[in-house]
DSSP file (Angstrom, degrees, kcal/mol; ACC not computed):
  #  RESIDUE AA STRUCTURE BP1 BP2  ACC     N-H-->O    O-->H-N    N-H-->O    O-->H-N    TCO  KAPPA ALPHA  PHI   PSI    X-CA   Y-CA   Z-CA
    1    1 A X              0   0    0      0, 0.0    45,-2.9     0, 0.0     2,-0.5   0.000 360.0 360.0 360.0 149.9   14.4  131.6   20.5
    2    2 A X  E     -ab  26  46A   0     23,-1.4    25,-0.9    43,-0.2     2,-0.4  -0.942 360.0-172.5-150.5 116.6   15.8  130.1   17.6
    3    3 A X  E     +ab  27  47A   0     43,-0.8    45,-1.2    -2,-0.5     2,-0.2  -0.903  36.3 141.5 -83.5 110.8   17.7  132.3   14.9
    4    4 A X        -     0   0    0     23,-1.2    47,-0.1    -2,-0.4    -2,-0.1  -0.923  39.3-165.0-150.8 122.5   18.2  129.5   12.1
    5    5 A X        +     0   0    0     45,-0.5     2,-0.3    -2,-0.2    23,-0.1   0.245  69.6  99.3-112.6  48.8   17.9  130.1    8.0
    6    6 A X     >  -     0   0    0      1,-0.0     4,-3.5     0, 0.0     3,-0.4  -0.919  61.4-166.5 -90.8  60.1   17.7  126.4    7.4
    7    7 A X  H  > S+     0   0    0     -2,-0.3     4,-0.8     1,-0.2    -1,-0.0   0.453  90.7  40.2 -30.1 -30.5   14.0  126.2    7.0
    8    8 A X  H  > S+     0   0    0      2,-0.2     4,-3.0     3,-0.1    -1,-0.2   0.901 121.3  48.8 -97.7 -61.9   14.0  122.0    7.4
    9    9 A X  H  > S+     0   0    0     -3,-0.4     4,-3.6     1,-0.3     5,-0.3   0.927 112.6  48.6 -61.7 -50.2   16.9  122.6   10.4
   10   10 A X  H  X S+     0   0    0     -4,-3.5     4,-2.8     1,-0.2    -1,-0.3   0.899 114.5  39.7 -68.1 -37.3   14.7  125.1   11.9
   11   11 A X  H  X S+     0   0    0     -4,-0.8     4,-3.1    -5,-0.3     5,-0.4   0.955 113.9  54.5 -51.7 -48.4   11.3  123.2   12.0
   12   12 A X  H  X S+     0   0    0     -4,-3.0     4,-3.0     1,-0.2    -2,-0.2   0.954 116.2  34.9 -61.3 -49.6   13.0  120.3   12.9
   13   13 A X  H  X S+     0   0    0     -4,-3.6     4,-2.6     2,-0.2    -2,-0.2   0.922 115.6  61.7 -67.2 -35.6   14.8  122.2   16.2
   14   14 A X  H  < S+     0   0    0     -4,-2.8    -1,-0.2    -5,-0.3     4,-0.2   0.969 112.3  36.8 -30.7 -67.4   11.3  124.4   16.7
   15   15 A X  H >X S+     0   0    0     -4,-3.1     3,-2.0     1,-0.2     4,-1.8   0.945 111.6  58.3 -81.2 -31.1    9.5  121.3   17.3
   16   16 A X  H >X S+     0   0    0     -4,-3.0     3,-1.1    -5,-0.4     4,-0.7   0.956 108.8  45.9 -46.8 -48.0   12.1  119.3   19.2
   17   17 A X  H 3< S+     0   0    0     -4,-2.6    -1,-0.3     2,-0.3    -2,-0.2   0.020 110.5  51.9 -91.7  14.9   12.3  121.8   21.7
   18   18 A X  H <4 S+     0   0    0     -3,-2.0    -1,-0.3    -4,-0.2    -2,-0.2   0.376  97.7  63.3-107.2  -1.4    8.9  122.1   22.0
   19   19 A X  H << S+     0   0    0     -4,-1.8    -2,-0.3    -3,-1.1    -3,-0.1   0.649 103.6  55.1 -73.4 -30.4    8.3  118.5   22.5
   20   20 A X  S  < S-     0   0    0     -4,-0.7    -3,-0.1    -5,-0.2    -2,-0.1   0.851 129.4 -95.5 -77.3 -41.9   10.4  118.9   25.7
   21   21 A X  S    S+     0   0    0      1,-0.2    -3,-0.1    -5,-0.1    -4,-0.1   0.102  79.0 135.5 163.4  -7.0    8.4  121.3   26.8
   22   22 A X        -     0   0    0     -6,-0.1     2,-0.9     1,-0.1    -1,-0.2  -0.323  53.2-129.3 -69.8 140.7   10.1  124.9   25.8
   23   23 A X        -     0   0    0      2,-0.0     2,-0.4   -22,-0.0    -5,-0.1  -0.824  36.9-157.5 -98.3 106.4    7.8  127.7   24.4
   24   24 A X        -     0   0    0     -2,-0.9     2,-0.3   -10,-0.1    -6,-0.0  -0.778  18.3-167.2-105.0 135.7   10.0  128.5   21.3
   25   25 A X        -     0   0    0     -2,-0.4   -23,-1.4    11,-0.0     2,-0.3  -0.982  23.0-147.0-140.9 113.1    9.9  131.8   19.4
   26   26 A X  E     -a    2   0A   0     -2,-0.3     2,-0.3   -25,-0.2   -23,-0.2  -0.933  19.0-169.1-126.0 155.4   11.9  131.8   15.5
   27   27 A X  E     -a    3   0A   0    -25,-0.9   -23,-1.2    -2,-0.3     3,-0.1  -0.596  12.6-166.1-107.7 159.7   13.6  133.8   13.4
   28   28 A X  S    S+     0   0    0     -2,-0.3    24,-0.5     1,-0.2     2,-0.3   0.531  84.5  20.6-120.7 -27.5   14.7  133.1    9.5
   29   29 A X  B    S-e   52   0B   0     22,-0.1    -1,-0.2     1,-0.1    24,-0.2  -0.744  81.8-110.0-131.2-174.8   17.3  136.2    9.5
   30   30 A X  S  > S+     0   0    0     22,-2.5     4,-0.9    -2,-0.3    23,-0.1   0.833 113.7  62.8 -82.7 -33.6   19.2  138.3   12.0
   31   31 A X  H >> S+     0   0    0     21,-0.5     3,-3.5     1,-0.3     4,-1.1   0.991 111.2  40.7 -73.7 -80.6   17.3  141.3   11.4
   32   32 A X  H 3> S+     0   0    0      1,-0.3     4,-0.7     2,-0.2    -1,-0.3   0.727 107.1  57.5 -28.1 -25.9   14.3  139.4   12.7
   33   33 A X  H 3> S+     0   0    0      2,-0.2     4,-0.6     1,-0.2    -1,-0.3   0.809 106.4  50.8 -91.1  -8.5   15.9  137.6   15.4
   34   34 A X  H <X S+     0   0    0     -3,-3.5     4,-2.5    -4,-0.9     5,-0.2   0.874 111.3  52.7 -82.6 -44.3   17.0  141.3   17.0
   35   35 A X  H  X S+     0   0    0     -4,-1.1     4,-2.0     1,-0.2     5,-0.3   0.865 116.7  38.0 -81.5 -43.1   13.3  142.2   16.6
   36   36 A X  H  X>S+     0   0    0     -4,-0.7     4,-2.0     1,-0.2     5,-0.9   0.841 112.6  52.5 -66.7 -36.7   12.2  139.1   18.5
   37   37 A X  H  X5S+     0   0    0     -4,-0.6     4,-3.9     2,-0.2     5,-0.2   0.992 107.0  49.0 -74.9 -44.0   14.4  139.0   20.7
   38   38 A X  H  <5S+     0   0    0     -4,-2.5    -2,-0.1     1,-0.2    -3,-0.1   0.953 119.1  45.5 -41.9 -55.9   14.0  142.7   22.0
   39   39 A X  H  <5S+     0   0    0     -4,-2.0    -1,-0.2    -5,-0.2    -2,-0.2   0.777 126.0  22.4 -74.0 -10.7   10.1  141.9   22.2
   40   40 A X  H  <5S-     0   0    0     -4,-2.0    -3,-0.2    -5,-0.3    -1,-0.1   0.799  89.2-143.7-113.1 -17.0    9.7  138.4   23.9
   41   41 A X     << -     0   0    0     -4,-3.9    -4,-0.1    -5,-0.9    -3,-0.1   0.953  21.9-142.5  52.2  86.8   13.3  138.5   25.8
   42   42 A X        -     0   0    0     -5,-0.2     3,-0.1     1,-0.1    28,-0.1  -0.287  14.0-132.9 -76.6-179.6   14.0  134.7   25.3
   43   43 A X  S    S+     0   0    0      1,-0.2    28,-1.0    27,-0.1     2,-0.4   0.579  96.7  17.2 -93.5 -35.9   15.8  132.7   28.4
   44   44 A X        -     0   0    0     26,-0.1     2,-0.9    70,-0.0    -1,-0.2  -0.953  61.5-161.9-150.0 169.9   17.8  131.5   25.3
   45   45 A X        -     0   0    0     -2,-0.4    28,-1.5    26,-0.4     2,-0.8  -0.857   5.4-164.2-131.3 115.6   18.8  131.9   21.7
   46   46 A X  E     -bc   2  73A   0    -45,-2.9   -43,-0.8    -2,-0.9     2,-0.4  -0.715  24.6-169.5 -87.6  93.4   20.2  129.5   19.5
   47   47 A X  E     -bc   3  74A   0     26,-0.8    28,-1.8    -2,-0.8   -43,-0.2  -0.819  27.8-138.4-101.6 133.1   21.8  131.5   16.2
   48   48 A X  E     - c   0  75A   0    -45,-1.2    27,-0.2    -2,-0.4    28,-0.2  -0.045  19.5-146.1 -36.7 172.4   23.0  130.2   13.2
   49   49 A X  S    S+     0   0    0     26,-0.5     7,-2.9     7,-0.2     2,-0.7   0.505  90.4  61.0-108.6 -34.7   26.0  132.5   13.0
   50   50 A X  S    S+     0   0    0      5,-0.2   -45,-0.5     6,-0.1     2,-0.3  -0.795  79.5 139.8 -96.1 120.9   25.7  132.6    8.7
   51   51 A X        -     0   0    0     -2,-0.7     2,-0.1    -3,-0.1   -22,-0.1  -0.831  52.6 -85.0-129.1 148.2   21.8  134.4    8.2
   52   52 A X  B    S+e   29   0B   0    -24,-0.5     2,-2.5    -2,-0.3   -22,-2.5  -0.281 104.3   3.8 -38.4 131.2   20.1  137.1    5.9
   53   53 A X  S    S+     0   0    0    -24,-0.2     2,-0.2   -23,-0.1    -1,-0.1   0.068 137.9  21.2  82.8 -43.5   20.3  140.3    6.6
   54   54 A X  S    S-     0   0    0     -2,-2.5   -24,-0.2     4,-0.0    -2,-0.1  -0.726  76.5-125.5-162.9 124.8   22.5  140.1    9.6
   55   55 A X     >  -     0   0    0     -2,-0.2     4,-1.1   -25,-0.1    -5,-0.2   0.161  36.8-106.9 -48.6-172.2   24.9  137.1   10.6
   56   56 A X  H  > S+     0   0    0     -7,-2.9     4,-2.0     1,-0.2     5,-0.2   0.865 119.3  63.8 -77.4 -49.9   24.3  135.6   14.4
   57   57 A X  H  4 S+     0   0    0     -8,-0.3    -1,-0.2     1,-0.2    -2,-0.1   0.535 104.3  41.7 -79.5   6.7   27.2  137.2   15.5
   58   58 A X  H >> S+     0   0    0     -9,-0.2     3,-3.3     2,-0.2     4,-2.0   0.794 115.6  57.6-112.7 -70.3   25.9  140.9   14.9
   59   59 A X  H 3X S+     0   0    0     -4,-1.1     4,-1.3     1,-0.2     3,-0.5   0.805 103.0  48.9   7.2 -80.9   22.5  139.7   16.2
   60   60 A X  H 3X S+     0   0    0     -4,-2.0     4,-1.6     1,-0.3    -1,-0.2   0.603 112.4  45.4 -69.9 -16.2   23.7  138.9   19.0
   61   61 A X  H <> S+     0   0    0     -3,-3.3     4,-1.4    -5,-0.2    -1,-0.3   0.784 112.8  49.9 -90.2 -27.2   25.7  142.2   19.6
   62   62 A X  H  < S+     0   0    0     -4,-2.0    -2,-0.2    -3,-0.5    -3,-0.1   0.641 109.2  50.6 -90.5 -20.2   23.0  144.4   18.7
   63   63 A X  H  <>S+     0   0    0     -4,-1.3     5,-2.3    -5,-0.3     3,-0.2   0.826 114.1  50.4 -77.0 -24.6   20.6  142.2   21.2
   64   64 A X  H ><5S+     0   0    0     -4,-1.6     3,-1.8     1,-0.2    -2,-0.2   0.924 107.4  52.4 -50.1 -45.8   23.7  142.9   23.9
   65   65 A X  T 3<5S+     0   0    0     -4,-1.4    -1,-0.2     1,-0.2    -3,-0.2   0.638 106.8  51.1 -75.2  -4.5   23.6  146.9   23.0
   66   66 A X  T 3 5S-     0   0    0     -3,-0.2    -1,-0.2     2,-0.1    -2,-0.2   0.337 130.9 -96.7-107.6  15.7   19.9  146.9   23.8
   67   67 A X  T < 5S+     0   0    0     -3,-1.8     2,-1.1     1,-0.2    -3,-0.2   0.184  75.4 142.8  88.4  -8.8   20.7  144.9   27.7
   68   68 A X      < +     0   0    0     -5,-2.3    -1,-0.2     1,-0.1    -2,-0.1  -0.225  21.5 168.4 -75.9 103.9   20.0  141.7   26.6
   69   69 A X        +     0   0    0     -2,-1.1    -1,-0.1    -3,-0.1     3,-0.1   0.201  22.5 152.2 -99.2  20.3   22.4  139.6   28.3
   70   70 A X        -     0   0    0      1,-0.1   -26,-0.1   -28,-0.1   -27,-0.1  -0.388  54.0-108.4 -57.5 127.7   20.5  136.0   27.3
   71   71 A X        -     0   0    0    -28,-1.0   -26,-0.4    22,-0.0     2,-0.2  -0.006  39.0-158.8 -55.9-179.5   22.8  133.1   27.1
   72   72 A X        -     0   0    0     20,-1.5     2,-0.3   -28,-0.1    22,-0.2  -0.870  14.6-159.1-158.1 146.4   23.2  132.3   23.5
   73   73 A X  E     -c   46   0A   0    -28,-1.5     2,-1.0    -2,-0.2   -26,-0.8  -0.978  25.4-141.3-108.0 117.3   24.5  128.5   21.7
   74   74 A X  E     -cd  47  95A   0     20,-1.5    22,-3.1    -2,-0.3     2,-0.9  -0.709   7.5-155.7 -97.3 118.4   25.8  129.3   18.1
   75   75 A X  E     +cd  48  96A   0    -28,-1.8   -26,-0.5    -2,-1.0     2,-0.4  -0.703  32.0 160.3 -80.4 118.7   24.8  126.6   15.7
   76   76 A X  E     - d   0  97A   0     20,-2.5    22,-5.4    -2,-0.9    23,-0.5  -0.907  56.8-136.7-133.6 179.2   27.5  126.8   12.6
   77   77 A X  S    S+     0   0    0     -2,-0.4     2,-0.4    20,-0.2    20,-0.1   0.639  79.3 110.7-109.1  -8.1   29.0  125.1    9.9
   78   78 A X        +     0   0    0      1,-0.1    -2,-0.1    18,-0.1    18,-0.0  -0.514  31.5 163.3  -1.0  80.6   32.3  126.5   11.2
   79   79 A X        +     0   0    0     -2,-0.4    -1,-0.1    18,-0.1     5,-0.1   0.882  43.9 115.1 -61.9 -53.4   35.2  124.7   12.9
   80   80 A X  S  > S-     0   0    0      1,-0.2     4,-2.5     3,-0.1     3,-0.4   0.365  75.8-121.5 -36.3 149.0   37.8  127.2   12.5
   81   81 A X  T  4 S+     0   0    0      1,-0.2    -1,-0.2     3,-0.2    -2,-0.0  -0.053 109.4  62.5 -78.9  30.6   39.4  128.9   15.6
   82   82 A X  T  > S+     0   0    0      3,-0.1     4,-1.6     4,-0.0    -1,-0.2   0.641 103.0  39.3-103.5 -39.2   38.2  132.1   14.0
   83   83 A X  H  > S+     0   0    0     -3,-0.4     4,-0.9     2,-0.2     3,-0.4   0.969 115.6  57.5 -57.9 -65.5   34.5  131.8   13.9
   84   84 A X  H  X S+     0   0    0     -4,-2.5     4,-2.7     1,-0.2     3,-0.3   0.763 108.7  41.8 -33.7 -37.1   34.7  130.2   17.4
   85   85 A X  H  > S+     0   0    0      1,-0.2     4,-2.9     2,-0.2    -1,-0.2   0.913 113.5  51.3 -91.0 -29.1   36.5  133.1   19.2
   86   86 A X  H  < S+     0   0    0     -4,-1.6    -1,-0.2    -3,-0.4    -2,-0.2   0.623 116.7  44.9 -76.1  11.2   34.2  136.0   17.3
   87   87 A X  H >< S+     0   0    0     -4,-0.9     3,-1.7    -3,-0.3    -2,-0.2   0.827 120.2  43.2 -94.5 -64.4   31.0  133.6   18.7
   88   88 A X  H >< S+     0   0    0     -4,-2.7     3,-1.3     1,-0.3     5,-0.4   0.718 101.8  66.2 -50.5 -25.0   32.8  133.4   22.0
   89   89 A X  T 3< S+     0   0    0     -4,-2.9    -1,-0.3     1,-0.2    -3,-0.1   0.162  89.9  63.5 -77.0  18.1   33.8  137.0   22.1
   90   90 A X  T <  S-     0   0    0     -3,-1.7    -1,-0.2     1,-0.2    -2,-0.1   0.073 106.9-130.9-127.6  14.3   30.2  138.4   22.5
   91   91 A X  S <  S+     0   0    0     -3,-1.3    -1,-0.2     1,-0.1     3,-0.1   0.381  75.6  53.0  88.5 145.4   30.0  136.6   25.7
   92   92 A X  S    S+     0   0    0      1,-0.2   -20,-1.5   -21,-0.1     2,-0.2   0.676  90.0 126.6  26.8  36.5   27.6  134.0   27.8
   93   93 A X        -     0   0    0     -5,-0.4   -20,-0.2   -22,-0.2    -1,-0.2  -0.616  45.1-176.5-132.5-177.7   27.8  132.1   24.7
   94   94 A X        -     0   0    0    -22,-0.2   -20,-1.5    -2,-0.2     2,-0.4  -0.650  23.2-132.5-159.5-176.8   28.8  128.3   23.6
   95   95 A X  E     -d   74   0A   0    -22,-0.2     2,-0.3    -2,-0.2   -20,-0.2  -0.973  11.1-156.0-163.0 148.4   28.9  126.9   20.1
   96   96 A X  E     -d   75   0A   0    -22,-3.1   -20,-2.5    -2,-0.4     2,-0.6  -0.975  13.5-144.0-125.1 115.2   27.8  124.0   18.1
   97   97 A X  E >   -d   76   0A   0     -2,-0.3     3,-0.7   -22,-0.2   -20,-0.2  -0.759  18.3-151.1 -52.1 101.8   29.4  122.7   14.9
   98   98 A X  G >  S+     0   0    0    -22,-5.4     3,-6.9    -2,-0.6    -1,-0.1   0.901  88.9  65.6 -33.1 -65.2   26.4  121.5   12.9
   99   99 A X  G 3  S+     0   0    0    -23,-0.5    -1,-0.2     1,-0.3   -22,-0.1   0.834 102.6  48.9 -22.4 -62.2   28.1  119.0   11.2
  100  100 A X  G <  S+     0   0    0     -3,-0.7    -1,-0.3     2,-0.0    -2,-0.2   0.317  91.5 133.6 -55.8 -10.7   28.5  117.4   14.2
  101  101 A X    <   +     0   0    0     -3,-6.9     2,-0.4    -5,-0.1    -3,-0.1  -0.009  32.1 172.5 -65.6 162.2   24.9  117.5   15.6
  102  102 A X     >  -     0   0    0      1,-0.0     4,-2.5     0, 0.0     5,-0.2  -0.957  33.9-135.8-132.1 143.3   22.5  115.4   17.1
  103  103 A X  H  > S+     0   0    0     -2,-0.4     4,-4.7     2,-0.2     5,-0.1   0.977 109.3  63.1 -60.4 -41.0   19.1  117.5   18.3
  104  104 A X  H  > S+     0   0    0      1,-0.2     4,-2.3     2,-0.2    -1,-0.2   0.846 101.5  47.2 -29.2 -55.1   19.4  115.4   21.6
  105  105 A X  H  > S+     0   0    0      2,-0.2     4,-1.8     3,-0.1     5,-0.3   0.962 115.1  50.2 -72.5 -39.6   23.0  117.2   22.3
  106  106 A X  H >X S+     0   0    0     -4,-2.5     4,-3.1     2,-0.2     3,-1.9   0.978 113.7  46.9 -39.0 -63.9   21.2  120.9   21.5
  107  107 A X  H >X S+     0   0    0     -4,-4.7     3,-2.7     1,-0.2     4,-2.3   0.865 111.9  42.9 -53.8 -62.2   18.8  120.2   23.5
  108  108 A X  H 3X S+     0   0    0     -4,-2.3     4,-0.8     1,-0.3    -1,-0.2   0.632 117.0  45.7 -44.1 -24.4   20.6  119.0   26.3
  109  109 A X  H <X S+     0   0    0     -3,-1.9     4,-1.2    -4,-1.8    -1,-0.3   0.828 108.8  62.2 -82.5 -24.7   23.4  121.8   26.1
  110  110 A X  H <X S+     0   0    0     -4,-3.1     4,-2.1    -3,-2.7    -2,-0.2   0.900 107.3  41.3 -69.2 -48.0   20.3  124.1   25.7
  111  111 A X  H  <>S+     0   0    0     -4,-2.3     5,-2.3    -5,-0.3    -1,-0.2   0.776 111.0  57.1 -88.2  -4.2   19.1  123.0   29.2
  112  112 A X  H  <5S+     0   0    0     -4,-0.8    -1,-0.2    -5,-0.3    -2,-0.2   0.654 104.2  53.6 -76.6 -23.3   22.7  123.1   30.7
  113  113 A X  H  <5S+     0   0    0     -4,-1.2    -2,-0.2     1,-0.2    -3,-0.1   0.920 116.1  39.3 -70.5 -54.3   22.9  126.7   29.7
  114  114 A X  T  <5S-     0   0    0     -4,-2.1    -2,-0.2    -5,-0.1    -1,-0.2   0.052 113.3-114.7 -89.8  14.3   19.8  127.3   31.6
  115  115 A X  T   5 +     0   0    0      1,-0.2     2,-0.3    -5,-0.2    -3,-0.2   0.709  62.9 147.0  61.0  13.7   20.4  125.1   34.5
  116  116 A X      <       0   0    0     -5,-2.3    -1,-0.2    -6,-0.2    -2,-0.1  -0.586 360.0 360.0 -87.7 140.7   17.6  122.5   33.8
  117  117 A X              0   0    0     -2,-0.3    -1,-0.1    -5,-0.0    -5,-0.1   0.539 360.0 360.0 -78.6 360.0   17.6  118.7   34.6
């Protein structure tokens, strides 16, 4: 699943990752990506951390309090050692500096998370 409310960002990663072969399910806010996530129970989530409605990192806590224990890679615009540790602190999770991206490296961390070649 991919929480993103970067409409351009989010197409772009939507269709990459389904050009490798991954059945991708998105969200545009947090609220939505808690609602998604409960019903399809992705393998993984990629969240923005700043979203509508509900950042990633509350997302992600609220998919935790319902059992969902799905790795998660946080896409931000975020360097700071403050963002990083409240992304890290909710556990099975990894982080991406946007800024920094290439879709190639998502994917590829995406399938390292999930143990694919």
């Amino acid at each position: 699943m991919i929480a993103e409310d970067e409409r351009d960002l989010l197409s772009l990663l939507k269709d990459s990752f389904q050009e490798e072969g991954f059945i991708v399910f998105t969200a545009s806010d947090g609220q939505e990506g808690v609602t998604i996530a409960n019903k399809e129970k992705p393998d993984l989530i990629l969240a923005d951390i700043l979203m509508p409605k509900l950042d990633g990192i509350e997302m992600i806590k609220q998919i935790r309090k319902s059992g969902g224990k799905v790795p998660v890679i946080f896409l931000t615009n975020f360097g700071d050692p403050e963002h990083i540790s409240k992304a890290i602190e909710v556990g099975n999770s990894d982080y991406i500096v946007k800024s920094d991206m290439k879709i190639e490296e998502i994917i590829f961390r995406a399938k390292s998370k999930l143990e694919i070649k």
